[in-house]
C-alpha positions as CSV (number, residue, x, y, z in Angstrom):
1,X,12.8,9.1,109.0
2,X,11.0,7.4,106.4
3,X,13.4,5.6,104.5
4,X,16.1,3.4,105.8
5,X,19.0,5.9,105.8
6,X,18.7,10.1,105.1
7,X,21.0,12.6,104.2
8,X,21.5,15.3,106.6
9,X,23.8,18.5,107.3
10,X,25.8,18.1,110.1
11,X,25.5,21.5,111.4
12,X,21.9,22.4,110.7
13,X,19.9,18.7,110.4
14,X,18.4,20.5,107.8
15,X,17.6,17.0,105.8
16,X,18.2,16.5,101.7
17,X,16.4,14.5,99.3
18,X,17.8,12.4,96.3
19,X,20.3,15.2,94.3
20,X,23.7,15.2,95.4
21,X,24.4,17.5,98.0
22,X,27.8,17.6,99.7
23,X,27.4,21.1,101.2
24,X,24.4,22.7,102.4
25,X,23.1,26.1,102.3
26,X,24.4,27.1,105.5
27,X,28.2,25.5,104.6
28,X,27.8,22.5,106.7
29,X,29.0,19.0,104.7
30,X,26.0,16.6,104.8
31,X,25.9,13.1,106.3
32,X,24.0,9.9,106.1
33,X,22.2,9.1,109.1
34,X,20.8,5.4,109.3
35,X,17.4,4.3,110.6
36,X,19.6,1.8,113.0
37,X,16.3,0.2,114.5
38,X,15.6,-1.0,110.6
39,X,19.7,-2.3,110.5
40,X,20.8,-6.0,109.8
41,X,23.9,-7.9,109.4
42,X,22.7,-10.3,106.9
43,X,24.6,-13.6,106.2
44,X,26.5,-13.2,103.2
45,X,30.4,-13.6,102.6
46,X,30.4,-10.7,100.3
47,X,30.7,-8.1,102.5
48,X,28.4,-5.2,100.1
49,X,25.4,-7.9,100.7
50,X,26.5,-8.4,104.4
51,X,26.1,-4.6,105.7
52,X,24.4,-3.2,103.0
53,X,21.7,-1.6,105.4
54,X,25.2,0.5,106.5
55,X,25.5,1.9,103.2
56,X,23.6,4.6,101.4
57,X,22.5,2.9,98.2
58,X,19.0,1.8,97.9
59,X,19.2,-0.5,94.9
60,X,21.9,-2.8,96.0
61,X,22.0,-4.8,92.6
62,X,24.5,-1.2,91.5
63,X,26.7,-2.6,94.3
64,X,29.6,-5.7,93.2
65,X,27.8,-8.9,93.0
66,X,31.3,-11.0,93.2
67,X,33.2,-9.3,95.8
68,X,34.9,-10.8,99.3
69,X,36.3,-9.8,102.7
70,X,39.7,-9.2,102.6
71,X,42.1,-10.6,105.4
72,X,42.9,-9.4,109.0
73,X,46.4,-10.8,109.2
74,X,47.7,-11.9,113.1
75,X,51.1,-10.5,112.6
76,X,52.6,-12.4,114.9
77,X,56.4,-12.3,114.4
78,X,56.4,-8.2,113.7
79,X,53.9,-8.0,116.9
80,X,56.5,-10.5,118.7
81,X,59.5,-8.3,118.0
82,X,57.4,-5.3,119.0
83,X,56.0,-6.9,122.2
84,X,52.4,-5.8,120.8
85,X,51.1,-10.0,120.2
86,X,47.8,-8.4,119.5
87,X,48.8,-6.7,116.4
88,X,46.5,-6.9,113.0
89,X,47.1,-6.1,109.6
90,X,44.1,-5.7,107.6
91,X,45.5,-6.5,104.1
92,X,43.7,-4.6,101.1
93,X,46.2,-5.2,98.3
94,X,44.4,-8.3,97.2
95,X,41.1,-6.0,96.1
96,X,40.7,-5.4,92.2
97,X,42.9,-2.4,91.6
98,X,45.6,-3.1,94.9
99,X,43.7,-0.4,96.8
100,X,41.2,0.0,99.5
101,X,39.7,2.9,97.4
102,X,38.3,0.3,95.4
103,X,35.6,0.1,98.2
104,X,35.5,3.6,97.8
105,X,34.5,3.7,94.4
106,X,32.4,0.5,94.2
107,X,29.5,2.4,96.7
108,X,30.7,6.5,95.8
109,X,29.4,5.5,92.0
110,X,26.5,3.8,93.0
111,X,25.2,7.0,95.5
112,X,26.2,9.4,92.4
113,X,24.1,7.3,89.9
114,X,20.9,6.9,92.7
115,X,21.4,11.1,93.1
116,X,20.6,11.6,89.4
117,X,24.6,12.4,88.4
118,X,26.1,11.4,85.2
119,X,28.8,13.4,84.5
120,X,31.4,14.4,87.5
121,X,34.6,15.6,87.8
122,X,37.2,14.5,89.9
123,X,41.2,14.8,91.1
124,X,43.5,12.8,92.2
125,X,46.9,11.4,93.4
126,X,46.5,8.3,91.4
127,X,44.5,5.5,93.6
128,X,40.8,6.7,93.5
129,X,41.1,7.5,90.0
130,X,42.7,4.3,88.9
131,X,39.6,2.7,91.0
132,X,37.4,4.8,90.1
133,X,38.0,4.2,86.0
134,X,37.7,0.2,87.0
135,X,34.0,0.5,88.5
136,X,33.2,2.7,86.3
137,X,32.6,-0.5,84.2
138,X,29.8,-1.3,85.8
139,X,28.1,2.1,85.4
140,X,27.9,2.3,81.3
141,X,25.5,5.5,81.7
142,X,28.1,7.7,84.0
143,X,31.3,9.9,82.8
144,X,34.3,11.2,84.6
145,X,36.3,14.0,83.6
146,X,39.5,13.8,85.5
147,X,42.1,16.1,86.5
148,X,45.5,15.4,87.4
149,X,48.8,17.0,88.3
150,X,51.7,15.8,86.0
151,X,53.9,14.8,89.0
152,X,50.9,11.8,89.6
153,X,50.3,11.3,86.2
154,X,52.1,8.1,86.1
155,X,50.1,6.8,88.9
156,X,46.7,6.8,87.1
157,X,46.3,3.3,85.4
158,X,43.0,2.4,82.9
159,X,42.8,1.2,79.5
160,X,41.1,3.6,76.3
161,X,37.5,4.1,77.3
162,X,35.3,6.9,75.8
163,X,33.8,7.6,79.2
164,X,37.0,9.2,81.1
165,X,38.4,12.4,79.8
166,X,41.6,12.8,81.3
167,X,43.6,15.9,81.8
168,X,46.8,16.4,82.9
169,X,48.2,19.7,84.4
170,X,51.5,20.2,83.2
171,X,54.0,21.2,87.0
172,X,50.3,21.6,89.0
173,X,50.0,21.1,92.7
174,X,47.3,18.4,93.8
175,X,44.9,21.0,95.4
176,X,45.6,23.4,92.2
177,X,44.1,20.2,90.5
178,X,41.4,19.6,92.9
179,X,40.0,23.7,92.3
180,X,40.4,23.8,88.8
181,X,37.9,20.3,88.9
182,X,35.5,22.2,90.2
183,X,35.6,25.1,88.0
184,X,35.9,22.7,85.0
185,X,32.2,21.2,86.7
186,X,30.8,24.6,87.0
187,X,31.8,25.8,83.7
188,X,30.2,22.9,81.8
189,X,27.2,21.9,84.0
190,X,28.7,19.0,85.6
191,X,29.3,17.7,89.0
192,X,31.8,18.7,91.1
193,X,32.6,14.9,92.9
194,X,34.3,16.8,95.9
195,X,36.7,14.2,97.3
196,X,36.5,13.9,101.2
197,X,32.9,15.7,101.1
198,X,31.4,13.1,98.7
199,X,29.5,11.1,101.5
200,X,29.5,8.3,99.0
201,X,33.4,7.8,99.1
202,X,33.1,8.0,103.1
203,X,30.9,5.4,103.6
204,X,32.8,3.4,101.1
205,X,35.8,3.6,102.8
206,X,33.9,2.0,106.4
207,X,33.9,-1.5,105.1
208,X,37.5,-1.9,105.9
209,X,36.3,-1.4,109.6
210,X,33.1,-3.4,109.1
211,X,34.8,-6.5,108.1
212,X,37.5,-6.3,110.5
213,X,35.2,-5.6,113.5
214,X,34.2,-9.1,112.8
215,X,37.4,-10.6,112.0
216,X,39.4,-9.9,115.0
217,X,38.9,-12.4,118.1
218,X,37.7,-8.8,120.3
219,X,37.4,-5.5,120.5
220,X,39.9,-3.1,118.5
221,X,41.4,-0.3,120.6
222,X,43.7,0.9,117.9
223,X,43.2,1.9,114.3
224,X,46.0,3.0,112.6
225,X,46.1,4.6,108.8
226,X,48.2,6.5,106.6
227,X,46.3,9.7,105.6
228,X,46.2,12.5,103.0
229,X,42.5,13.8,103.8
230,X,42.1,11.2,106.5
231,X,38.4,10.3,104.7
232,X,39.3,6.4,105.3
233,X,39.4,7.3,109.3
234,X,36.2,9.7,108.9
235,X,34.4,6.0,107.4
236,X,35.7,4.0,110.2
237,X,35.2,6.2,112.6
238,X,31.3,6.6,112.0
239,X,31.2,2.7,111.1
240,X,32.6,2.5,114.9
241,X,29.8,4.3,116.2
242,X,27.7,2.5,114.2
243,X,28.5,-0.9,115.4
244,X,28.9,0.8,119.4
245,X,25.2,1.9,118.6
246,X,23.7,-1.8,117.7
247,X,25.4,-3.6,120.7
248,X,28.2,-5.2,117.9
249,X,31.2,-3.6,119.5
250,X,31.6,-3.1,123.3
251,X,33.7,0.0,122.7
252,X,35.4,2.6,120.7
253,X,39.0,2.4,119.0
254,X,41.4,5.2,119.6
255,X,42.5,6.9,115.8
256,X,46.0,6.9,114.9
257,X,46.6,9.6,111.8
258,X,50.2,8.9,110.4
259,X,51.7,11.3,107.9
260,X,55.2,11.5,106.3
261,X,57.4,14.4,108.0
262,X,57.7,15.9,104.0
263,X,54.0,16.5,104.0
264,X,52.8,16.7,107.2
265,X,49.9,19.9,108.1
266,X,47.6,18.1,109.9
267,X,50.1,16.8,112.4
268,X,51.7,20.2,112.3
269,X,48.4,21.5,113.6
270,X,47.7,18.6,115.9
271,X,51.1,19.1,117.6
272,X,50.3,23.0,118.2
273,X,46.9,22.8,119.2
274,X,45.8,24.5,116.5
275,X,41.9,24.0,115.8
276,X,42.4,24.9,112.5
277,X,45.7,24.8,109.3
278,X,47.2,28.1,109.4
279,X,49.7,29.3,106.4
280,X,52.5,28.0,108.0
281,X,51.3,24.8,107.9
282,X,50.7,23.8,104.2
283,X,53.3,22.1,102.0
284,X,53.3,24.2,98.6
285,X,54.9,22.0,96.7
286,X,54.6,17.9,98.6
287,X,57.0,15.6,98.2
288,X,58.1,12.0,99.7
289,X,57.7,8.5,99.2
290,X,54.1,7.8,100.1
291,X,52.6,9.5,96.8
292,X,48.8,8.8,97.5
293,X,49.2,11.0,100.9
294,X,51.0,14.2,99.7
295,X,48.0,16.5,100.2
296,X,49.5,19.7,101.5
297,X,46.5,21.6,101.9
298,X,44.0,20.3,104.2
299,X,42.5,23.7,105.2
300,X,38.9,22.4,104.5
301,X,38.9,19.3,106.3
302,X,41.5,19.7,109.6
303,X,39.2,20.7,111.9
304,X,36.6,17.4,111.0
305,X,39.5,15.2,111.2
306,X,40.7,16.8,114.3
307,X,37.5,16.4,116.4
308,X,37.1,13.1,115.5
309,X,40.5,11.4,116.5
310,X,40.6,13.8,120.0
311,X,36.7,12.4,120.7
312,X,38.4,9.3,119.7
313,X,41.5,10.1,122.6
314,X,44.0,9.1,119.4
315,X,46.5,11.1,118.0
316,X,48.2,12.6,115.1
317,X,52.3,11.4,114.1
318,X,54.6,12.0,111.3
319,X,57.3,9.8,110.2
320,X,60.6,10.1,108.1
321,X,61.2,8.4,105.0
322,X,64.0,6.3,106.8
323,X,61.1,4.8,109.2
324,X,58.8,4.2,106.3
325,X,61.4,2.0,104.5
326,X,61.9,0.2,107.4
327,X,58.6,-0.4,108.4
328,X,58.1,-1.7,104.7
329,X,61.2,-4.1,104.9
330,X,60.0,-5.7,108.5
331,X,56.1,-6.4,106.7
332,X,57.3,-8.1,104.1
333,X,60.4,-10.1,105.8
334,X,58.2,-11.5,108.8
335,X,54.6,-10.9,107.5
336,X,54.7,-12.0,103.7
337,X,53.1,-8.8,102.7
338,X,54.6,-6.6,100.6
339,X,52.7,-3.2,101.1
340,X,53.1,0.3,99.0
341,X,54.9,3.2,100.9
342,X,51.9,5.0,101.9
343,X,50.4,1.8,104.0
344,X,54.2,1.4,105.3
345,X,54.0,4.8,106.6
346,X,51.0,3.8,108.8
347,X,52.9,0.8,110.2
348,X,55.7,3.0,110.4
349,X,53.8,5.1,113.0
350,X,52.4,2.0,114.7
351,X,55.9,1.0,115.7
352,X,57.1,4.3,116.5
353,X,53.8,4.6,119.0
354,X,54.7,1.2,120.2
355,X,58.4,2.0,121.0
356,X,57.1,4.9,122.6
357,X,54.9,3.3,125.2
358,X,52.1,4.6,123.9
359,X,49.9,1.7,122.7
360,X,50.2,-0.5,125.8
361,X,51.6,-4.1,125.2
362,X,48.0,-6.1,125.9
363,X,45.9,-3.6,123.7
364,X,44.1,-4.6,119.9
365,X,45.8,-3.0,117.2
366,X,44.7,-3.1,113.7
367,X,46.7,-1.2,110.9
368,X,45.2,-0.7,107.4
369,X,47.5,-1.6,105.0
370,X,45.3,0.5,102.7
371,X,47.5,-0.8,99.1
372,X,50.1,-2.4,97.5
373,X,52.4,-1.0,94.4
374,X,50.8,-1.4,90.9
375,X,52.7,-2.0,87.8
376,X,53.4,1.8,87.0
377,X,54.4,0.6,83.2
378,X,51.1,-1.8,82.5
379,X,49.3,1.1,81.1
380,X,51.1,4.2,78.9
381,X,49.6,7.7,77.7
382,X,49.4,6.6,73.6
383,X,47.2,4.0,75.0
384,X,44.4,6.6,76.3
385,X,42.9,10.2,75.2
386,X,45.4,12.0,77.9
387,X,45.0,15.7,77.3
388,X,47.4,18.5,78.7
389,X,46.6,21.8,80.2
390,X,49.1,24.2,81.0
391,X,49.4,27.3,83.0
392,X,48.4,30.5,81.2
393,X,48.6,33.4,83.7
394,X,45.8,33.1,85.9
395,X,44.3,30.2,83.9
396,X,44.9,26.6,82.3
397,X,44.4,26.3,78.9
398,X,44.8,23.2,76.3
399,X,48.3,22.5,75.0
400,X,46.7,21.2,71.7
401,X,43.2,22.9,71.4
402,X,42.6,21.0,68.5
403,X,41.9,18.0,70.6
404,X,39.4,19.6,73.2
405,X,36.3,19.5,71.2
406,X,33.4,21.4,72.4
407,X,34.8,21.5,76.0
408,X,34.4,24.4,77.6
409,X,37.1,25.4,79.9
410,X,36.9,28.3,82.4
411,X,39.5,31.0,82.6
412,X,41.0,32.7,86.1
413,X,40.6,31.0,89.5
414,X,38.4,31.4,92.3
């Protein structure tokens, strides 16, 4: 290894340079691998400068200059009531855009601008969109064509800028919206960002686990997170290792994957043993409360997540809407916090674990709250260049062609 940190594929080691490369030849997704010999913790209460030789970004001046650690709350009256006194909240609704995908973005832009990428195309449910359109300030040269299904178009929040192209997909699913990106990217000679298989957003999505592993008074042996694509656990998981690796943690946590019983194929899966999502499994059309997790298709990324949390000795839940409420109402009467539905859901599964008997009473806990609700009504559609697609046959075409330009849009699927 000559640099500090290289690119990889997972299932070959064949090794990539510079160009952005989620997939390899042989279908493998590729990795960053760090030169941990060459790693330091450096002394810096912004936590980008502080593990920066963690993250795969060589000029670290495309990385925010202004940010700070978020808190690791000792929720000690819900821990009390739950006999669990070592119970942890780490709270992520005060980053910029309420959202922990705001880490996500802040080091995903900077690896796509150091890979060469300008113009990318991306989907989403809402959050990474919303924080990707906020960084996205700090990168005047890139672009993002977004697509989104109607049902989330509410939950996409940025003022009027001439860099984001936004289309909407008039009664699409989520993964419909996530294919149609990439053949949008192919069609015009863009890149396809690729969600969970973007090593940039991965990596991003460890500094929750970086900071915290220095926050709490010892060793985590629980982490517990609400999940679509479960890309936030992928990142802590490998920033785990990472720290077990340079002597900063004396061991592993256990993973806790919490869905909402509406929308719940991976736990499905986990619950049958299945190594992989079969057609019974997927959601066609999601729906629940927790809006940033209704991913009913995980097909592509199931058996990643599945190996990690069973290395891990974790496990998989699903909880009902009833449970999510009341995990919401309990946060926010005895801790002060006042979390979204989707980072209810994981404390939701935390207490149904804890009830169980399965997280014993003297063991670490720490539950990403991952967000907080944002003003749905701060931001409206005649304030930004929304454009809507809808369903023709096999294909999605412009509602008002007029307004597409010289946009090329593919016809038929994959």
């Amino acid at each position: 290894m000559t640099a500090r940190f290289a690119v990889r594929c997972l299932s070959c080691a064949k090794e990539f340079d510079r160009r952005y490369s989620p997939f390899c030849d042989c279908g493998g997704i590729t990795d960053v691998v760090y030169d941990l010999y060459a790693v330091s913790l450096h002394d810096s209460p912004n936590p980008y400068h502080r593990f920066r030789d963690l993250l795969p970004v060589h000029d670290t001046s495309l990385l925010p200059t202004d940010a700070t650690f978020t808190p690791l709350h000792h929720a000690r009256r819900l821990g009390g009531e739950l006999g669990r006194e070592r119970l942890y909240l780490k709270n992520e609704t005060p980053l910029p855009t309420g959202t922990t995908k705001d880490r996500m973005a802040a080091v995903s832009l900077a690896y796509l601008f150091e890979c060469g990428v300008r113009s990318f195309c991306t989907s989403s449910t809402g959050n990474s969109s919303t924080a990707y359109a906020h960084a996205l300030e700090r990168f005047p040269e890139l672009s993002m064509f977004l697509f989104t299904a109607s049902d989330f178009r509410h939950r996409v929040q940025y003022r009027q800028n001439p860099r984001i192209v936004h289309y909407v997909m008039r009664d699409a699913t989520f993964t419909e919206a996530f294919d149609h990106s990439g053949r949008f990217a192919r069609a015009n000679g863009f890149v396809s960002e690729r969600g969970f298989f973007n090593l940039g957003r991965r990596e991003g999505l460890k500094m929750a686990w970086l900071e915290a592993a220095g926050q709490a008074p010892g060793p985590i042996d629980w982490y517990v997170q609400a999940v679509s694509s479960a890309m936030g656990v992928y990142g802590t998981w490998k920033a785990a290792r990472e720290l077990f690796a340079l002597g900063r943690v004396p061991r592993l946590p256990r993973l806790l994957c919490v869905q909402q019983e509406s929308c719940a194929p991976m736990v499905r899966a986990w619950e049958e043993g299945s190594e992989t999502i079969q057609p019974r499994h997927i959601v066609r059309r999601p729906s629940g409360i927790a809006n940033a997790i209704l991913r009913g298709d995980p097909t592509r990324v199931y058996p990643i997540v599945r190996k990690m949390v069973a290395e891990s000795g974790g496990t998989l839940i699903a909880v009902s809407e009833a449970e999510i409420r009341e995990a919401r109402s309990r946060v926010e009467r005895l801790e002060g916090i006042d979390p979204c539905f989707d980072a209810s859901a994981a404390v939701a599964g935390m207490i149904r674990m804890a009830r169980d008997g399965r997280i014993a009473p003297g063991e670490t806990i720490m539950v990403n709250l991952t967000g907080a609700d944002r003003d749905l009504g701060s931001v409206v559609d005649d304030e930004r260049d929304v454009r809507w697609l809808r369903r023709q046959d096999d294909a999605w075409v412009p509602e008002a062609p007029s307004k597409e330009g010289s946009v090329v849009h593919p016809t038929g699927r994959d």
